[in-house]
NUVO-495702 format. One record per atom (N, C-alpha, C): x, y, z; residue in one letter. Coordinates in pm, whole numbers, plus 50000, padded with zeros to 5 digits. Each point is the difference from the previous one (the first is absolute). Layout:
BEGIN
XYZA/...
REM end
This chain:
BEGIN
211224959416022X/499395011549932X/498984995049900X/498905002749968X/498974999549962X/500265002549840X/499374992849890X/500305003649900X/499025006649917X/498725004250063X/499055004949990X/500055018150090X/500155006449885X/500245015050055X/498925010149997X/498834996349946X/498965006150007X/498974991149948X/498595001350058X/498554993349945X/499235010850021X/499185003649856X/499215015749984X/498944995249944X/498755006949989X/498584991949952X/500435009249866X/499744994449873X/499425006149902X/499035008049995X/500285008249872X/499105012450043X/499794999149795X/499485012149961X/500005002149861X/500435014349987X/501355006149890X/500734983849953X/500514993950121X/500984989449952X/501114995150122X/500765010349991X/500514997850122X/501615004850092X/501224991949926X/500755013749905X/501494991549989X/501065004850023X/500894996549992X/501055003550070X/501425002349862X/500575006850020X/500715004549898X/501384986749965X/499774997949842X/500035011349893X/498325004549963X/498934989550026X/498784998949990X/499245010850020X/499025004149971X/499465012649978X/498344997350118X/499294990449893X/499194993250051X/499404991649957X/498694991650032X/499594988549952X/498364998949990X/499484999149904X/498404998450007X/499634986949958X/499434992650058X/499344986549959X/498115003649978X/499925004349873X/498884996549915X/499254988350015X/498554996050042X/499514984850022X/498585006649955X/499544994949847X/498645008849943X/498884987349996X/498624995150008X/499844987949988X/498705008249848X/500674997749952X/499385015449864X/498894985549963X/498575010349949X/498714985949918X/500305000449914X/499014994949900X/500074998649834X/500605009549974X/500335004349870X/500455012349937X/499085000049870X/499435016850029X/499355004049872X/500915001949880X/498995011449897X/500784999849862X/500995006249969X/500045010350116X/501145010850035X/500944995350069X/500134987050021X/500834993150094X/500595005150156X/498375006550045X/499855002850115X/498784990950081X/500025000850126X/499064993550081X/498824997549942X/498884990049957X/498954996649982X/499135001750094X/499955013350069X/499075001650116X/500305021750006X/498814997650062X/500065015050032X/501065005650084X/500175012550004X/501245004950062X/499575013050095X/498305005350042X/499665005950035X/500304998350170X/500625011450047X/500244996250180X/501324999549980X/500945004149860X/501255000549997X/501015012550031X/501154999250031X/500075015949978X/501005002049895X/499714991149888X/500605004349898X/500945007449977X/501374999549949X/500855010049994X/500994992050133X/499474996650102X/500684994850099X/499084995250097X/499934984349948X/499484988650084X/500864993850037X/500665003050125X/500854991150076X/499254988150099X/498745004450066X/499474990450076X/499214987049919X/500254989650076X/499714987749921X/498514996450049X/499305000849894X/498324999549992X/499794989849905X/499254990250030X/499564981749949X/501264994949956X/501224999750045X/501084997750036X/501165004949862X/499755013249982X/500855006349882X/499915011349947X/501045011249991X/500025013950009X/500415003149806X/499845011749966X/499795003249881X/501565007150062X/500385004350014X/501365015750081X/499515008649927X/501175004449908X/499545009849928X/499565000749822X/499384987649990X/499394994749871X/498545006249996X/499135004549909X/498645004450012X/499774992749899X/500394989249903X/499164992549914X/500904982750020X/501014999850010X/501074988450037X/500575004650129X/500164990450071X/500825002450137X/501245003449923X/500735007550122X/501735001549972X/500295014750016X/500844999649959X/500765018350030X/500125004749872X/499855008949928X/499675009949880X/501525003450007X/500255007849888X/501235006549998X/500535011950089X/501284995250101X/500075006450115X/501894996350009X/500905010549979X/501005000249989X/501394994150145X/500764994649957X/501184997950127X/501555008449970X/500764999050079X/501655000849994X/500174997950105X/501634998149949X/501014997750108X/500194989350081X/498994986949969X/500054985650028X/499444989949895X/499194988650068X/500114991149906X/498454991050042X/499184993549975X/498824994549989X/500254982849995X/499844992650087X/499824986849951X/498844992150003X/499414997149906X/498624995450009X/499854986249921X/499574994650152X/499674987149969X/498674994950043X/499624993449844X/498764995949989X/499294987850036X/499274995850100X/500154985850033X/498484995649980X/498985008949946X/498904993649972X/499275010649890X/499395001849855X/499875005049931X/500835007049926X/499785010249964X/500705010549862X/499715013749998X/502045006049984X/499475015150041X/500325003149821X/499585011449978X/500485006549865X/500585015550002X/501094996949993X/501315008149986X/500305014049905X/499565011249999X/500745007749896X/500105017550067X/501434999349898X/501065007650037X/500095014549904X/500465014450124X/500475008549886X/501124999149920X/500534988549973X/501254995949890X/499844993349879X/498504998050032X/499074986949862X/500104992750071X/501114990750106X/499414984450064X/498585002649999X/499904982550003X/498374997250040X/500614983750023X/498894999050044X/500164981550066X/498434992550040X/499834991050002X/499384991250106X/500384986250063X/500034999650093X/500754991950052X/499244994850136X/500014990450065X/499244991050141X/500204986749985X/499714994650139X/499694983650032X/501654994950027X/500215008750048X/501724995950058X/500925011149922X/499665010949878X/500875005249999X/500685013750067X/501265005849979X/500115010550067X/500845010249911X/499665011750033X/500335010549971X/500965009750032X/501295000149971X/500805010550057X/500645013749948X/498995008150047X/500155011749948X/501425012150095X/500815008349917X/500525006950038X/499575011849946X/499275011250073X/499665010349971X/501295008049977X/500995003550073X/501245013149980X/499365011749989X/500505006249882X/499705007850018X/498795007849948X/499474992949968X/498065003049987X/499574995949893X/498424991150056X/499484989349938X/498245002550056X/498995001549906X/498984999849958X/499674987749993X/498684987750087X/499674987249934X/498535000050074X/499694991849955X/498584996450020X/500324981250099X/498794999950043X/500004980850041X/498304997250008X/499744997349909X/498524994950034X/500124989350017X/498614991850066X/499964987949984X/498754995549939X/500054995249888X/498484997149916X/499754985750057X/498725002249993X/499094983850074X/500194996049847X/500174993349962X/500004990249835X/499174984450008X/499574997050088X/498924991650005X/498595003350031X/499084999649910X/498685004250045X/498774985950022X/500534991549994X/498764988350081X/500924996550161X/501135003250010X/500284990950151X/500745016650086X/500214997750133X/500605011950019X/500925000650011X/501055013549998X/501385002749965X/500985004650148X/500154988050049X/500885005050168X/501165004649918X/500815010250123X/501045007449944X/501305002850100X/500794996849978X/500764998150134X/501995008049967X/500445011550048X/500985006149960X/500585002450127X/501614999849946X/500875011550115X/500365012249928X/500415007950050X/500845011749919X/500615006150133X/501474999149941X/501324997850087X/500545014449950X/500335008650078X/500555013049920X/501784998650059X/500594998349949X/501574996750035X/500535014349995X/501385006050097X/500235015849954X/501194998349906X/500465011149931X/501215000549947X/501505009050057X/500834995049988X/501015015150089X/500025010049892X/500565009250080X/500225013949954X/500604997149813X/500454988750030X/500935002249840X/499164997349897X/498734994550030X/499114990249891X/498835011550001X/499905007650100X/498555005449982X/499425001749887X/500925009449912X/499215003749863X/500894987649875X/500364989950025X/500284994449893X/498685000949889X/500164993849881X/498804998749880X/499234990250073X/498415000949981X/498944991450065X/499964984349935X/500204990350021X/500254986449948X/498584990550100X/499284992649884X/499264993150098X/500314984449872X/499954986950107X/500414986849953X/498974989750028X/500044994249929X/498784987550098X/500664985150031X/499674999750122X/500414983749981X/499084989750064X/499834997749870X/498724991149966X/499444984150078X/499364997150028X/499974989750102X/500754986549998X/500014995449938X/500724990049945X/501294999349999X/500755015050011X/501695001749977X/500035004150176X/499175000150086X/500185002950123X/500384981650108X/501155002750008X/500284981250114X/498674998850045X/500174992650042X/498744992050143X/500944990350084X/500334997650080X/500594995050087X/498984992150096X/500484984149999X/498854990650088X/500884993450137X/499455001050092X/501024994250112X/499234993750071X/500374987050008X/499244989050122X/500415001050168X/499554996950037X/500425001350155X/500114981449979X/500594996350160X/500084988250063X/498814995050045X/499055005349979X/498284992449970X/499584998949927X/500145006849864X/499854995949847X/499115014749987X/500305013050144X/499035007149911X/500805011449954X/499525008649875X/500235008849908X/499955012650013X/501165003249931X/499405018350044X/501095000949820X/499255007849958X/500275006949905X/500335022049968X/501105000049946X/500885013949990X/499455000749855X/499635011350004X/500495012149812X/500745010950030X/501294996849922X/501325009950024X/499905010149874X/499265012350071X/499915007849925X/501375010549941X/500365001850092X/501115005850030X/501244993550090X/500894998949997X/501294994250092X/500234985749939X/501064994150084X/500374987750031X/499604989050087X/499294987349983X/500094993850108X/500334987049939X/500994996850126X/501674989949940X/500235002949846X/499744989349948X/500445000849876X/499145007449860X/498695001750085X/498985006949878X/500385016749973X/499414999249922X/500845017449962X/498515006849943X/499695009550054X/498415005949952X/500275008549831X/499685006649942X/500225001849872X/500125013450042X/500875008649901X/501165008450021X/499055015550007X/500435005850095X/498765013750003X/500655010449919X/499415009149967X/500205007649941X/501495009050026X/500435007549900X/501535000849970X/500585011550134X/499225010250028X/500435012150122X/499414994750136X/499184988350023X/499794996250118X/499924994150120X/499675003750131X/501285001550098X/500234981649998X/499084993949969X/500044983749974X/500864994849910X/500635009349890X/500694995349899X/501915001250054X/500135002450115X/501274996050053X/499874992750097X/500374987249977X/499694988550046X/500585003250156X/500935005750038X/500295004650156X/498685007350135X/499655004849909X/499125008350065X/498414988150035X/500454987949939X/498944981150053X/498565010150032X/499745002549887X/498055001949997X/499694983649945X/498865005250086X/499234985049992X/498495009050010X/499094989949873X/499105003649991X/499224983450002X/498894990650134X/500184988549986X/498625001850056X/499384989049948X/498624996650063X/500124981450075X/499274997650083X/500284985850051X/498454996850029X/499974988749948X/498574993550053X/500254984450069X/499244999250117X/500504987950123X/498554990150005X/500454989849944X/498764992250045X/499934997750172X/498324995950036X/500294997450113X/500904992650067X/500195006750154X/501164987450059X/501445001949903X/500345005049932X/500845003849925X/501495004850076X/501184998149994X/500865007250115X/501325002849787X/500285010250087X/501035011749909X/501165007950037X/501024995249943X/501505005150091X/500075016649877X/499885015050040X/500255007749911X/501324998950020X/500984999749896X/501245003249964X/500425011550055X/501304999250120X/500515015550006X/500595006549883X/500075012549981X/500745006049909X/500955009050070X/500535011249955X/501235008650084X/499555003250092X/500755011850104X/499545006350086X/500065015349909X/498905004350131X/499515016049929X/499444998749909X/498984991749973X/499055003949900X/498184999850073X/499415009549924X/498644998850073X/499454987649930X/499284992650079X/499334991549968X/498784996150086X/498914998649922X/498685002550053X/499144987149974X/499054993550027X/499104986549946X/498775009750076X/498914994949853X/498445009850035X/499224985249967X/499545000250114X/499164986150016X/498645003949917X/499715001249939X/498855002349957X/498484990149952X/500594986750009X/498684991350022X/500164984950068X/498924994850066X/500424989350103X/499505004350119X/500384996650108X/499594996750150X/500795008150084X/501304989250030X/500815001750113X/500744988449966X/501565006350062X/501194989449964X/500935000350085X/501104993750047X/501095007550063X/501205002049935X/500915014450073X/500705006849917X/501334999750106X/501084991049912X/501185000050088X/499504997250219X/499224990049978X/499394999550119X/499005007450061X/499315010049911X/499325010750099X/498374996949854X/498814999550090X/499165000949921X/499615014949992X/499314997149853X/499575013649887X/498814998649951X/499325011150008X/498915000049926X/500015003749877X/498374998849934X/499835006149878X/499855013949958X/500445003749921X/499995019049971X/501175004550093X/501044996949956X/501125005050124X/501365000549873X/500585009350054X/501594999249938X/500834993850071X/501084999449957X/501034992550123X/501165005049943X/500855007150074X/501205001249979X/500834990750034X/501374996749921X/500814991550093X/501284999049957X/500364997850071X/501945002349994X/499944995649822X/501215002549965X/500174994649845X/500924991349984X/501344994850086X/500914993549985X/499424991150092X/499244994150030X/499264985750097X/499044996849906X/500424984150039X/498614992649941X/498635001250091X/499155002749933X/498554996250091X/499054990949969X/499794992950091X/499164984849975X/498265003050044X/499434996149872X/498945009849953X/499094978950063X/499105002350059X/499014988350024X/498485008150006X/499734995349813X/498184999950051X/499084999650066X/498935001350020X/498974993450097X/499264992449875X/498774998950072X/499164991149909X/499285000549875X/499955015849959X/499754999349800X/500945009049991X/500024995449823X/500845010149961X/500855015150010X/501265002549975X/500005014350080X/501035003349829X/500145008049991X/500395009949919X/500695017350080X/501514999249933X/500665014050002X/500495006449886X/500325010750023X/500555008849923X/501374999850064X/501195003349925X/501305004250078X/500495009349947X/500825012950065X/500335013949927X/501314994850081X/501285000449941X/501365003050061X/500815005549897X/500755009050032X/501325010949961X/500775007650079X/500665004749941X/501375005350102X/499335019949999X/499904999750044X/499415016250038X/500955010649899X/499595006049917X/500275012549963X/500635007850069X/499185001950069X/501005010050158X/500005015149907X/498805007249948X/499945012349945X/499105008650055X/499845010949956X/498625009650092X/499194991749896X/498685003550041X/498824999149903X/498715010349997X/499855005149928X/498765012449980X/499344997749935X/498994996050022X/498894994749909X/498755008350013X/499085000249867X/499125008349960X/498964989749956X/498954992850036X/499424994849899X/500244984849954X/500385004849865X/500814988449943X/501255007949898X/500465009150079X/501285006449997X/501414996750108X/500994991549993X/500514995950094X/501315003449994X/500505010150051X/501745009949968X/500624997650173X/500905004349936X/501085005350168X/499735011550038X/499615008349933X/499725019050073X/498654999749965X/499595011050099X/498975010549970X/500345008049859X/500895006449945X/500305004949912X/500704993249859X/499834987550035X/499594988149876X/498414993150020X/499345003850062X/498764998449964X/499195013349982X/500605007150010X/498805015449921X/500474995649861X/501284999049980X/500534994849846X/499364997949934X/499584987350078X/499444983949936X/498515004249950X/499095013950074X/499204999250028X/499815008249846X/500875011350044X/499785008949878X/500494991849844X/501004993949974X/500014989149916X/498874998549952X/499164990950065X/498904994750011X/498715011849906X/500115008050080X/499005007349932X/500495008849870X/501335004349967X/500324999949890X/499944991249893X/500624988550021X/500114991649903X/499324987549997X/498955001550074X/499124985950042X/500734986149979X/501565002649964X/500504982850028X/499964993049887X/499685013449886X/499884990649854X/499005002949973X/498945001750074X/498775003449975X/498664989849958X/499324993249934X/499714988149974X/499044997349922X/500884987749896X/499584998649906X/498704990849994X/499054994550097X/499194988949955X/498395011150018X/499054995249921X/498755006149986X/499025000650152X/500664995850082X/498784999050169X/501654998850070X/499345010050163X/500444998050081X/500074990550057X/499304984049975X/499404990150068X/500174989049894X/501165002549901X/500144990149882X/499934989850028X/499534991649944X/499484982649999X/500494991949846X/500604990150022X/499614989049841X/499114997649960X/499554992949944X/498824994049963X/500144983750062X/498414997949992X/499874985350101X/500804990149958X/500354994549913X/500734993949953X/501364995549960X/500515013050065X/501685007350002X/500534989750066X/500834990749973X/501134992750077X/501045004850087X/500364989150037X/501485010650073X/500655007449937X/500845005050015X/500605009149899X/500585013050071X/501665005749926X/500695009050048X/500295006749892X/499985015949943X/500385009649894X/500655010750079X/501244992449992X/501615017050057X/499385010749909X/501025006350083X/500015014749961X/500664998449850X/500964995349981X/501134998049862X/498844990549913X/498924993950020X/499204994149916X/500074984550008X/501114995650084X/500374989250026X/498264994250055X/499774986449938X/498744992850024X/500404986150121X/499184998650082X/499974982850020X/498405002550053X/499844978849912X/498934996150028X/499974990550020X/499364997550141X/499874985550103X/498984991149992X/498675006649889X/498954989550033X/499025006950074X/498944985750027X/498815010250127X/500784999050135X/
REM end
């Protein structure tokens, strides 16, 4: 029996498979940045408000002076965003605010309703500002939907890295964002989520394979979905069967699969958890079990805007100079530096 149960081309977002919601891989190759800490170039031929198509290789979405998404509300799941090339800036209808990039990540639990912004300011204006993100929307069960909204950071440096040689001396390197692998332990997710009972083995893992590179993935239980999104590189073979680039791969979860490179570098993403196993009704970025918990959610929403929100622009930004940096809701501070 084959330990490979499905191969699907990527699409935008990705295809995930539950507890997983879905998956967007962000790749911006952003120029200089002006004084507004937006693009140093004209923006005419845009469609502003919503530039999804990628024009001189980088989209504004729904930013009209900074790329990023303006203030635009969630519930009833959870956001994981990880930053692997530049800086997003963070703020919340609870007072959070943040900035954070260059390996860090973000784990937000919306519940039961949460107001935030994510820009991404270009902050270099002589060289240009590539920009490179996932955002992982994880679901919650029925019991967590409306818990209080909690968002955490865990900062690059407190995230493992895991280095593994093969029997040719070549390398492939893991960041255990989430889960276990052997003995590494990823840093602890937030307190209602579905990752924070260690049974339910979420794994949130990225792998990068030098060429010629060969990689045993660790089985974990049975019954859990588990997915690898090839997303840069060539071609490799997968448990014996070659794979291309832009492809998902499903594959058993309790088997090992012996991952062999081709000739440059290849890079994955890995999504595995034990399925929820709930309805799901989703609106948007409204994500319930009924139809009649999302009119709720909806009317909520327009009653009470979620807190409503406290920062001066829909499109709030730091200033150029803003370091890393996290401000909770309770006032609680951390600061990491640039």
């Amino acid at each position: 029996m084959s330990n490979i149960l499905r191969i699907r081309p990527l699409g935008f977002p990705w295809e995930t498979r539950d507890p997983f919601l879905f998956c967007v891989h962000h790749e911006d190759f952003y120029p200089h940045g002006n004084a507004q800490m937006g693009p140093a170039t004209s923006l005419s031929g845009r469609n502003l408000g919503n530039d999804f198509t990628i024009k001189d290789g980088w989209r504004m979405y729904h930013g009209r002076t900074v790329p990023g998404f303006p203030a635009h509300p969630h519930r009833g799941f959870e956001t994981v965003t990880i930053v692997r090339k530049g800086f997003v800036d963070h703020s919340d209808s609870l007072g959070a605010t943040a900035r954070f990039g260059n390996g860090d990540v973000q784990w937000m639990t919306a519940g039961r309703g949460v107001q935030h912004s994510e820009m991404f300011p270009l902050l270099k204006e002589d060289q240009d500002n590539p920009f490179e993100l996932f955002q992982i929307w994880l679901n919650l069960p029925a019991k967590h939907k409306l818990v209080e909204p909690h968002f955490g950071m865990l900062w690059s440096h407190t995230i493992p890295q895991v280095e593994h040689m093969d029997e040719q001396g070549k390398k492939t390197w893991l960041r255990v964002v989430a889960g276990i692998l052997a003995d590494v332990q990823a840093p602890a997710p937030p307190p209602h989520s579905w990752a924070a009972d260690a049974g339910n083995e979420v794994a949130i893992w990225t792998l990068k394979l030098e060429p010629g590179a060969q990689y045993t993935l660790p089985a974990a239980s049975a019954g859990l979905n588990r997915s690898l999104y090839f997303f840069k590189g060539d071609t490799l073979q997968m448990d014996g069967q070659k794979v291309g680039l832009k492809n998902a791969i499903e594959v058993r979860s309790d088997a090992e699969i012996l991952l062999e490179n081709g000739s440059i570098e290849s890079e994955f993403l890995l999504l595995q958890g034990r399925p929820i196993n709930e309805p799901v009704a989703q609106y948007g970025p409204f994500v319930m079990n009924t139809q009649a918990e999302l009119h709720q959610a909806v009317s909520d929403y327009q009653r009470t805007e979620f807190g409503g929100w406290p920062w001066p622009s829909a499109d709030h930004v730091h200033s150029r100079d803003t370091g890393r940096f996290a401000i909770h809701a309770d006032g609680h501070e951390e600061r990491v530096g640039k």
